[in-house]
N, C-alpha and C positions, 0 to 999 in steps of 0.2 A: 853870322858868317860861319860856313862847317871851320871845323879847328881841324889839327891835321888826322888825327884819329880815323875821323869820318871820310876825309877823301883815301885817305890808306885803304880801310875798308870797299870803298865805289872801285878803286882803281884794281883792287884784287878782283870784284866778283867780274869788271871786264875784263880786266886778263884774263878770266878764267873762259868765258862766252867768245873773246874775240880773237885770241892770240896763236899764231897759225894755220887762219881761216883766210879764204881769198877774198877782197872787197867786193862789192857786188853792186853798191850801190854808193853814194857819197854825195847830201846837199849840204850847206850850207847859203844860206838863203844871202846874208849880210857879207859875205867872203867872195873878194875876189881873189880867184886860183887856177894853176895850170890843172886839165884835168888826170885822173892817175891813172898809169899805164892798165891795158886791159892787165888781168892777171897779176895784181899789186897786192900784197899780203900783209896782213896786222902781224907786225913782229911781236908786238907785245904791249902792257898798257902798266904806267909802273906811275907812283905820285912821288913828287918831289913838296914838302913841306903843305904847305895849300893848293898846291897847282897839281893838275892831273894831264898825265901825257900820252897818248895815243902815238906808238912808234909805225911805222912803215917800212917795207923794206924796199923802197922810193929813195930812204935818204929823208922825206919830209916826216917831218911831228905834229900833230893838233894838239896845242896847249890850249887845254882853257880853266879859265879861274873863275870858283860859283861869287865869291863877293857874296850878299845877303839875299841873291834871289837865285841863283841857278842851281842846276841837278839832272843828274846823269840816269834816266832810265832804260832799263832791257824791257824786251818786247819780243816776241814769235812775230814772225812774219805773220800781218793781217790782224794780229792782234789789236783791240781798239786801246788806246794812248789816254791814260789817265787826264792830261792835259791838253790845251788846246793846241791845234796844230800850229797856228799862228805864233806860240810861245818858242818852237820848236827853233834853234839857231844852228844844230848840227843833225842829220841824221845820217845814221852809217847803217850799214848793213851787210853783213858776210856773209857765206854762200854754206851750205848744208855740209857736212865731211862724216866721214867713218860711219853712216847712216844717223848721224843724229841731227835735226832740225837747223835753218838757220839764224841768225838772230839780229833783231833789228836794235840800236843803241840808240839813244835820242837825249841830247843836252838840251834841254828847256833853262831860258830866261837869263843863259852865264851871260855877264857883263863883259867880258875876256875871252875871244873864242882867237884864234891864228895860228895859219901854217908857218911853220920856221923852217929851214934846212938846219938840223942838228949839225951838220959839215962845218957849218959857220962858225959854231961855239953853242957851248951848252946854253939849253932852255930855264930860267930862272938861276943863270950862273950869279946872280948878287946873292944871295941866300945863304944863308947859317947854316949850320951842321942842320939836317933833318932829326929831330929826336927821336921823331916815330921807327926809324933805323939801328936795329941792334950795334951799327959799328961808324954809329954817330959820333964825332971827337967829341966830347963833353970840353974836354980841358978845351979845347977851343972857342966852344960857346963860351964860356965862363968867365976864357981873354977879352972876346968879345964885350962881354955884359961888364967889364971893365974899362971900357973904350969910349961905352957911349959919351955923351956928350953932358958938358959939367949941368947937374943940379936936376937931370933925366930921375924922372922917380921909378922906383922898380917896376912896380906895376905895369906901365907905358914900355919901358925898355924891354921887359919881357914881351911883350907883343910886338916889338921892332922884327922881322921875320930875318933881317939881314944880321941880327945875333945869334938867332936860332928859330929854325923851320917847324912849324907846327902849333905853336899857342898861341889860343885863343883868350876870350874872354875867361871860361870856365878853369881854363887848367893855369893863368893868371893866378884867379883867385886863389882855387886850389889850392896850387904849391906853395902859395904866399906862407897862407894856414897853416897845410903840413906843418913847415920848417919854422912856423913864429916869428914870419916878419910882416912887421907892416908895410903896405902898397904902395903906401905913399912915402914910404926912406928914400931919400937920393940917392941911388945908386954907390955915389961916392961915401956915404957913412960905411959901406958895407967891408968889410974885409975879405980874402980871397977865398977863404975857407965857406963866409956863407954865400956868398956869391956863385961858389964852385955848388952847392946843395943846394939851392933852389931850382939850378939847371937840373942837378941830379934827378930831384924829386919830379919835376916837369915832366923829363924823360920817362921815369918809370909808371906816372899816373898813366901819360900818353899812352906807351908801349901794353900797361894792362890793359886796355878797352880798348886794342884794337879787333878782338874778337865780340863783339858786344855794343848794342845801337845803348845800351843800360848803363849810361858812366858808373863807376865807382869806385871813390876816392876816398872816401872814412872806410875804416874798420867795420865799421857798425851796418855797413852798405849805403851807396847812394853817395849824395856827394857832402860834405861838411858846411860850407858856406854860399856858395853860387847860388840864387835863386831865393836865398832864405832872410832874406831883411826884414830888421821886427819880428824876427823869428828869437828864440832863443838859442846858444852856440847849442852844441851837440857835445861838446867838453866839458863846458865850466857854466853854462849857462846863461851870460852874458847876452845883450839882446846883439842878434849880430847887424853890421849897419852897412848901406849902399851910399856912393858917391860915384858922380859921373870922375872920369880921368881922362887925360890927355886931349888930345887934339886928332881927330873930330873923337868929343867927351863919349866915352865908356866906360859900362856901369864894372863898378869894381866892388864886389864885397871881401865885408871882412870882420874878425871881431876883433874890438880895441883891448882887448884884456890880454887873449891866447896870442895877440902880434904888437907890442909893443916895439916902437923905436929903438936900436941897439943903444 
């Protein structure tokens, strides 16, 4: 599943192709909708934690969430489509401006595509501070990640999105590392002080690589543990180890040496 990094990223290079452009065209194949007035303009295209949102100046929003198969591509009108059309669940298209070309946007295979009327109340209003956002409340995540529910191991809790918007599997592990804790601690061993730094840490891994498809979270470049099981740490050398976590099980690495139990 993209972690929020990724969709921050999608959701900039639309804004940047769609935002202030008149619609010109709009299917969605699986969506039943009113259609939008001639002359309806992309106000802008902004991500909230995992979910990416396509604003209108209608009043409606297209949220859709990739989950582990969808994605957002740009396209020149007539351009041939990396994917099959049939994968195709939204296609938008804005109209040419200030002489430069128009652009066709095409969400392939999102599990989560719908119009909302923003009027109603915000899109993904249950959601945590977004981290990938410079003026994310940390302290509030951190209340949060104090809340969960008794015997929640960190690990899982940190991927709870309603603690805090943006981690994934990767930046889980991660920040586990960074800070020296192990995944698998219940929440509640934690005192507030690490509690409040592994949010920290979460936030700043995020926030670095939103410029960048290249994570990198060790010093050394590249990432420290995620992906490296039966590997040796990159610290101390220790062999690092994978276990599935939570409900539905995700792989969590870690090394038992550099994240011991507090």
């Amino acid at each position: 599943m993209p972690e929020g990094d990724t969709i921050h990223r999608a959701a900039r290079t639309l804004h940047a192709a769609l935002a202030g452009r008149t619609l010109v065209r709009f299917e969605a194949p699986r969506l039943r909708f009113r259609p939008f007035p001639e002359g309806t303009v992309v106000e802008g295209v902004e991500a909230r934690g995992k979910h990416c949102l396509v604003c209108f100046d209608d009043g409606r929003v297209l949220h859709t969430h990739m989950r582990m198969t969808g994605s957002w591509h740009l396209y020149r009108p007539g351009e041939r489509w990396q994917k099959q059309p049939g994968a195709a669940r939204v296609v938008l298209e804005v109209a040419p401006a200030e002489g430069k070309e128009g652009w066709v946007a095409v969400c392939f295979a999102a599990p989560v595509v719908e119009l909302v009327d923003e009027r109603a109340g915000p899109v993904a209003a249950h959601l945590g501070p977004d981290l990938c956002r410079l003026d994310a409340d940390l302290d509030e995540a951190a209340r949060r990640l104090g809340e969960v529910a008794p015997g929640t191991e960190l690990g899982d809790a940190l991927l709870d999105q309603r603690v805090a918007a943006g981690i994934g599997n990767v930046y889980k592990s991660e920040a586990c590392f960074a800070v020296g804790l192990d995944p698998f601690t219940p929440v509640a061993e934690l005192d507030e002080g690490r509690r409040r730094s592994v949010i920290t840490t979460a936030a700043r891994q995020l926030r670095a690589n939103l410029g960048s498809i290249d994570r990198t979270t060790y010093g050394g470049g590249g990432v420290a543990v995620y992906g490296r099981a039966d590997r040796p740490c990159r610290r101390c050398g220790t062999t690092v180890r994978r276990a599935a976590q939570g409900q539905p099980p995700r792989s969590t690495y870690w090394c038992p040496r550099c994240q011991p139990r507090p």
